[in-house]
C-alpha positions, -999 to +999 in steps of 0.1 A: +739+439+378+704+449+393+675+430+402+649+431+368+608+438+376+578+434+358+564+463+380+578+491+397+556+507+417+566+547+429+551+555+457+538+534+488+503+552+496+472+535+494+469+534+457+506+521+455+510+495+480+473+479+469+482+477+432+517+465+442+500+435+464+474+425+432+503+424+411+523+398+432+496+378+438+486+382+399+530+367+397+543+397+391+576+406+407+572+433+418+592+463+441+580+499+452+597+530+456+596+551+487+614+576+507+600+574+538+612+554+566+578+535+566+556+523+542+520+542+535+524+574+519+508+603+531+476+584+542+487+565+567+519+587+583+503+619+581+465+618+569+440+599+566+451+571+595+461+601+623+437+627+614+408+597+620+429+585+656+422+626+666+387+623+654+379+597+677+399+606+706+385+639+703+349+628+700+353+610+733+366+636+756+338+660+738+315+628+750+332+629+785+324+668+789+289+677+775+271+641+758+271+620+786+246+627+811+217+628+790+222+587+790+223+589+828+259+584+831+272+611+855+316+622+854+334+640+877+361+669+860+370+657+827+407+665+819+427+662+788+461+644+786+472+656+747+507+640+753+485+607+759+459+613+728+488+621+706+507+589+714+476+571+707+478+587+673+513+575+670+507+541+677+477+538+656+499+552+624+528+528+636+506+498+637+490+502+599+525+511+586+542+482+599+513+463+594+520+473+555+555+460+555+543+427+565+521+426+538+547+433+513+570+402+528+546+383+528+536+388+494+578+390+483+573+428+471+608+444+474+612+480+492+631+498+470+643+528+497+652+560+487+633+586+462+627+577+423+632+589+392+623+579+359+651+580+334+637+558+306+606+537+297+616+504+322+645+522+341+643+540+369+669+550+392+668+549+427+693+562+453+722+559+420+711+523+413+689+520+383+667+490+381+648+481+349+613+469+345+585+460+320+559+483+336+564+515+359+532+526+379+534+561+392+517+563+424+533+596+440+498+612+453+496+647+461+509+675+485+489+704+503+488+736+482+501+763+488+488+802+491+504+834+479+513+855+505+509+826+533+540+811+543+541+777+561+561+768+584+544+740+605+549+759+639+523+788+637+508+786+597+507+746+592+493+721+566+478+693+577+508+676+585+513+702+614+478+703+623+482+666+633+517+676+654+507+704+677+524+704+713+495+723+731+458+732+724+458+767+711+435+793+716+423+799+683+426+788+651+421+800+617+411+771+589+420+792+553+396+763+535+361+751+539+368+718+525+371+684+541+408+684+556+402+719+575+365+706+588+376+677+599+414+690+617+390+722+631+366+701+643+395+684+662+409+713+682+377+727+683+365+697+702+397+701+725+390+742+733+403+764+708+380+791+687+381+776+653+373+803+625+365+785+591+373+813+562+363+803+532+366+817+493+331+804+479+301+808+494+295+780+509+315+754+531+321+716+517+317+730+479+317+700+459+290+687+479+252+685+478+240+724+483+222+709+514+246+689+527+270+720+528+241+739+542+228+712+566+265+708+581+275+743+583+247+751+608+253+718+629+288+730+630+279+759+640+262+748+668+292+731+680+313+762+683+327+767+646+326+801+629+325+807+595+336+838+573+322+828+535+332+843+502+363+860+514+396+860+505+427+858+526+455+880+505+484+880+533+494+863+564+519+883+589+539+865+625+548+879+654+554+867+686+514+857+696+502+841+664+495+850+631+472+883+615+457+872+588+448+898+559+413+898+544+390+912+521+354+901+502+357+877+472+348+899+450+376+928+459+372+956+486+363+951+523+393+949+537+399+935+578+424+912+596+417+885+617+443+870+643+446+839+656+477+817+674+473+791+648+462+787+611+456+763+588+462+761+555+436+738+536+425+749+501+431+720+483+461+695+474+478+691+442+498+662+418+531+650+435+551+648+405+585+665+416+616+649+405+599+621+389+619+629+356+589+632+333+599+659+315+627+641+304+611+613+288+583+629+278+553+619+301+522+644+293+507+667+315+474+685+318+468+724+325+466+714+365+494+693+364+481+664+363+495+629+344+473+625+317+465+587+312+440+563+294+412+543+302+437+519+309+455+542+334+485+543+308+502+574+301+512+583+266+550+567+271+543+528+264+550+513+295+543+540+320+514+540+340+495+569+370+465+562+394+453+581+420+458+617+433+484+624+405+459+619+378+422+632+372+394+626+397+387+627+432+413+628+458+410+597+480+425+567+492+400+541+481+397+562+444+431+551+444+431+517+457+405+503+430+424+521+404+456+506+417+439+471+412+425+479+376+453+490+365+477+457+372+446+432+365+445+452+331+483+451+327+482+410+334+452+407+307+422+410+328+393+434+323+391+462+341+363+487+356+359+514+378+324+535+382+331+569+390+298+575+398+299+552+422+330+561+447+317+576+478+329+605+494+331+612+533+339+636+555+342+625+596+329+652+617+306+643+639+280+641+627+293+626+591+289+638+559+289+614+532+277+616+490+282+592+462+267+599+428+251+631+417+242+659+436+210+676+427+230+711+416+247+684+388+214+667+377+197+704+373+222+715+352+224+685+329+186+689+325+182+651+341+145+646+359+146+634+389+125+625+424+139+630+458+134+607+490+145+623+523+140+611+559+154+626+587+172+605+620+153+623+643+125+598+630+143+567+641+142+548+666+183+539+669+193+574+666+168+582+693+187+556+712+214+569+705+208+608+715+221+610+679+190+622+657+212+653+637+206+648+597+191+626+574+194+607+544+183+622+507+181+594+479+179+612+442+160+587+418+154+592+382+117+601+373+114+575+350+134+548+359+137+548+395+172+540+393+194+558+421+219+587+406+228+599+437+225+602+474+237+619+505+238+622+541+240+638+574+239+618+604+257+592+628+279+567+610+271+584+571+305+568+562+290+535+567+253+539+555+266+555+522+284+517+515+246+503+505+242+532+480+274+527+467+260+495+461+230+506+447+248+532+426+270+502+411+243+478+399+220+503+388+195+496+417+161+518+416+149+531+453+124+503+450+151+477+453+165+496+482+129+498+499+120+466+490+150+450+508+145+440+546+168+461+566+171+452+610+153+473+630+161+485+647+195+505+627+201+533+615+205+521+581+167+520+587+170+555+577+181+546+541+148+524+538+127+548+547+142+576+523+143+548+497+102+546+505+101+588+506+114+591+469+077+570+463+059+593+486+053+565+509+078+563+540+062+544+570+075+561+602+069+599+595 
C-alpha cells in the first residue's frame, strides 16, 4: 500500500520546491514529483542558475579585454578557455541542485522520481505507483515556444537550453526574439566574439517594458556590438552544412530577404507545461492560452487541485512563483494569503541591467491615471563615476495627487538590486517623499534612487 500525503507537489522548480518546503515546516507531509535526475526545474538545470554563471563569466573576460585599463590596471593577451567557463556553469547548477536536495531531507519532503499524472482528485500516479493525497499542487512551469517553419534541433537552431550548451563560440548568431532570454544568451556570445543579430516581430526590443527602457537599452546594446532587425517576421528557417538561412520579410507582409547565420536562437516567448498531466481527464479547466485557470486562492476548479507559477496567469518568473508557492500552502493550512502583482519586479542581466516593477508610463496613459516622473541619470553619481559605470538612470512614476509610487524603472549597474527598495516602496504604498526622505550611504549607487525620488518633486540635489 502506498505512502498517503497531505501535499503532492508536481514539479521541483522554484515555485515547487519553495511551496513544498512551507508546507513541511507548516506539518504537512509532503512529496514532490520530478523527472529529472536533480532537483530544480528548469531554473536551476537549464535557466535561470546557468544562463546567470555565463553572464558573469562573460562580463569578466569582456572586463579583461576592453574595461580594464581605464582603472589603471594594464593585461597582457586575454584568452578564452570555454571548456573552463562552461564547467564553471556546471558546477554552479550542480551546487544549487544538490544544495535543493538537502533542503528537502532536511525538511523530510519525499522525492517522488519519475514523471506525474493526475488520475483523480488526491491520486496521482507516478512511475505505475499511485499515491493519494489531500491536496495536489501543480507546479510544472513552462517550455520554450516553438515557431512555424523553424525547426529546433539544439545543434544549429537551439532554445535556450542549447544556447547554454554550445561546444565553440560561433561566428554569428541570430536571436528570433527581442525579449529577455535572447538579450541576455546574445549578450553572452556576443561578449565572447560572435555577431549577434536580434530580429524582432514588434517594434521595439524588451516589449513589455517601459517605452524608454526598451529604447534606452537597445542603443546601449547597440553600442556593444548587437544588431537589431525590428518589426520583421521570420516565416522559414533552412540548414545546410555552414549554419542556418533564415527567411524574412516586414511585419506587416512584403519585403522579403534572408539572413544567415551558424547559429540561431529561438526566443519568442515560453508557454504552460501541462503535457501529460492528465487534466483533461478529470476535468481541470483551461484558458484560451493554455493556461490552468485558478482562484484567488490558487485553486483550480477540481476541489483539491491547485497551480502557481508559469502554468497559470501572470508573469513568467522564478520569484512570481516562489511567493505564490508560499501563499498557496499557508492558504491551504488556514493562513491568509497575499501577493501584490504590482509589486513583483522584473529584471533582465545584461550589463548594464534592466529592471521595472509597477506600471510603466505606456500603462498609466492608457488607463487615464495622472502621474509625475522623477529621473536621474548615473552619470551624476559619484559611485558609478567610480565605478566607470555611469550608463542609465533611474525613473520613479508617482501619482499627481498622492505621491504614492506606481511604478519605476531602471538602466544602470546592479538595477536588479536597486529595484528591491521600490519593490518595497511599491508594497507599502510609499510616496517618493518617503523614498527621498529616507537617508541612503553615500556614497552608493542606490543614491541614484534618492535623487530620482527628489526629481519627481523637481528638487534633486546633485544635477
Amino acid at each position: 500500500m502506498s505512502t498517503s500525503y497531505d501535499l503532492i507537489v508536481i514539479g521541483s522548480g522554484p515555485g515547487g520546491y519553495v511551496a513544498a518546503i512551507r508546507a513541511a515546516q507548516l506539518g504537512m507531509k509532503t512529496a514532490v514529483v520530478e523527472s529529472r535526475s536533480t532537483l530544480g526545474g528548469t531554473c536551476l538545470n537549464v535557466g535561470c542558475i546557468p544562463s546567470k554563471a555565463l553572464l558573469v563569466s562573460s562580463e569578466k573576460y569582456a572586463e579583461a579585454q576592453h574595461g580594464l585599463t581605464q582603472h589603471g590596471v594594464k593585461v597582457g593577451s586575454v584568452g578564452l578557455d570555454l571548456v573552463a567557463m562552461m564547467g564553471h556553469k556546471s558546477k554552479v547548477v550542480k551546487d544549487n541542485t544538490a544544495g535543493i536536495e538537502y533542503l528537502f531531507k532536511k525538511n523530510k519532503i519525499d522525492w517522488l522520481k519519475g514523471r506525474g499524472k493526475i488520475v483523480a482528485a488526491g491520486q496521482v500516479d507516478v512511475g505505475g505507483t499511485v499515491y493519494n493525497t489531500k491536496n495536489i499542487l501543480i507546479a510544472t512551469g513552462s517550455e520554450s515556444m516553438p515557431l512555424a517553419g523553424v525547426e529546433v534541433d539544439e545543434k544549429r537552431i537551439v532554445t535556450s537550453t542549447g544556447a547554454l550548451e554550445l561546444a565553440a563560440v560561433p561566428k554569428s548568431m541570430v536571436v528570433i526574439g527581442g525579449g529577455v532570454i535572447g538579450l541576455e544568451l546574445g549578450s553572452v556570445w556576443q561578449r565572447l566574439g560572435t555577431q549577434v543579430t536580434v530580429v524582432e516581430f514588434l517594434d521595439r526590443i524588451l516589449p513589455g517594458m517601459d517605452g524608454e527602457i526598451s529604447k534606452t537599452m537597445q542603443k546601449i546594446l547597440g553600442k556593444q556590438g548587437m544588431q537589431f532587425k525590428l518589426s520583421t517576421k521570420v516565416t522559414a528557417a533552412k540548414q545546410d552544412g555552414k549554419g542556418v538561412t533564415l527567411s524574412l520579410e516586414a511585419a506587416a507582409g512584403g519585403n522579403a530577404e534572408t539572413l544567415q547565420a551558424e547559429i540561431v536562437l529561438l526566443a519568442i516567448g515560453r508557454r504552460p507545461y501541462t503535457d501529460g498531466l492528465g487534466l483533461d481527464a478529470v476535468g481541470v479547466k483551461l484558458d484560451e492560452r493554455k493556461r490552468i485557470v485558478t482562484d484567488k486562492h490558487f485553486a483550480t476548479n477540481v476541489k483539491g487541485i491547485f497551480a502557481i507559477g508559469d502554468v497559470i496567469a501572470g508573469p513568467m518568473l522564478a520569484h512570481k512563483a516562489e511567493d505564490e508557492g508560499v501563499v498557496c500552502v499557508e492558504m491551504m493550512a488556514g493562513q491568509s494569503g497575499h501577493i501584490n502583482y504590482d509589486a513583483i519586479p522584473g529584471v533582465v542581466y545584461t550589463w548594464p541591467e534592466a529592471a521595472a516593477v509597477g506600471k510603466t508610463e505606456e500603462e498609466l496613459k492608457k488607463a487615464g491615471v495622472q502621474y509625475k516622473v522623477g529621473k536621474f541619470p548615473f552619470s551624476a553619481n559619484g559611485r558609478a563615476r567610480a565605478m566607470a559605470e555611469t550608463e542609465g538612470f533611474v525613473k520613479i512614476l508617482a501619482d499627481a495627487v498622492t505621491d504614492r509610487v506606481l511604478g519605476a524603472h531602471i538602466v544602470g549597474a546592479d538595477a536588479g538590486t536597486l529595484i528591491a527598495e521600490l519593490a518595497m516602496a511599491i508594497e507599502f504604498s510609499a510616496s517618493s517623499e518617503d523614498i527621498a526622505r529616507i537617508c541612503h550611504a553615500h556614497p552608493t549607487l542606490n543614491e541614484v534612487v534618492k535623487e530620482a525620488a527628489l526629481a519627481v518633486d523637481g528638487r534633486p540635489l546633485h544635477i
